[in-house]
Phi, psi and omega in degrees: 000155181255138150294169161285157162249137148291153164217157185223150149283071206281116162222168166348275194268339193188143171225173193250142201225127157208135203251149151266199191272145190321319177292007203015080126259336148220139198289144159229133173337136153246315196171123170300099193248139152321132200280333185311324212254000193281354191280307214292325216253012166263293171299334158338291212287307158359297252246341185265322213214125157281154195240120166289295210218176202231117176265118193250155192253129170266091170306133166232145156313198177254356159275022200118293213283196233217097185332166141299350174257012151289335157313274176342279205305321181305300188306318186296319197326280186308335158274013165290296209259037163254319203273329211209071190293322172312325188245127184300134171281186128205131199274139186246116179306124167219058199304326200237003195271357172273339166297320168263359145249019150288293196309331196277324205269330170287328189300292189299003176094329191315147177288148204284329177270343142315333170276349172247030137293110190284000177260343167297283181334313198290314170268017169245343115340296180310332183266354160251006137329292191285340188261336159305314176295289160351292198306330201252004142318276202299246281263326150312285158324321172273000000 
């Protein structure tokens, strides 16, 4: 049986959590956590769901290069895979993804003051994170 893949939109103050369906086909919002809280609020959900694998949002600028919160993100990284040896890591381009997950949330009807809780944007980023992966998982395969 497969586990699900997580996937997180990692920020400062707060990252975006979107997980799939057991069958990892399809990505969904899960849940904004205080980035302070993302270990504790991970291993919960661990502790409920198997998990294969972990999708991580790769910041870049549009030359490439590599964001300033990647420090951070490196850092969260290694202590993922120090606590939570069993699950494969993976880096995800997610250069568009708060952009397009405004255009998903408008495109979907959400009301204009729901769209502007910034903890909606982080998990439905996370969740076109995780659906970016998905695809380009299957289109490898095919």
């Amino acid at each position: 049986m497969l586990g699900r893949i997580v996937a997180i939109d990692y920020g400062t103050k707060r990252t975006g959590v979107a997980v799939t369906d057991p069958g990892q086909i399809i990505a969904s919002p899960m849940e904004t956590v205080p980035t302070h809280e993302l270990m504790l609020f991970l291993e919960s959900y661990f502790k409920s769901e198997v998990v294969d694998t972990m999708v991580v949002g790769h910041p870049r600028k549009m030359d490439n290069t590599e964001s300033e919160s990647m420090k951070q993100i490196r850092f969260f990284v290694e202590a993922f895979k120090r606590r939570f040896k069993g699950i494969r890591v993976e880096w995800m381009d997610e250069r568009f993804s708060s952009k397009l997950a405004m255009d998903a949330m408008v495109t979907g009807g959400m009301k204009k003051s729901d769209r502007r809780v910034k903890g909606n944007i982080d998990k439905v980023s996370a969740a076109i994170i995780l659906q970016s992966f998905l695809e380009q998982r299957n289109n490898l395969s095919n």
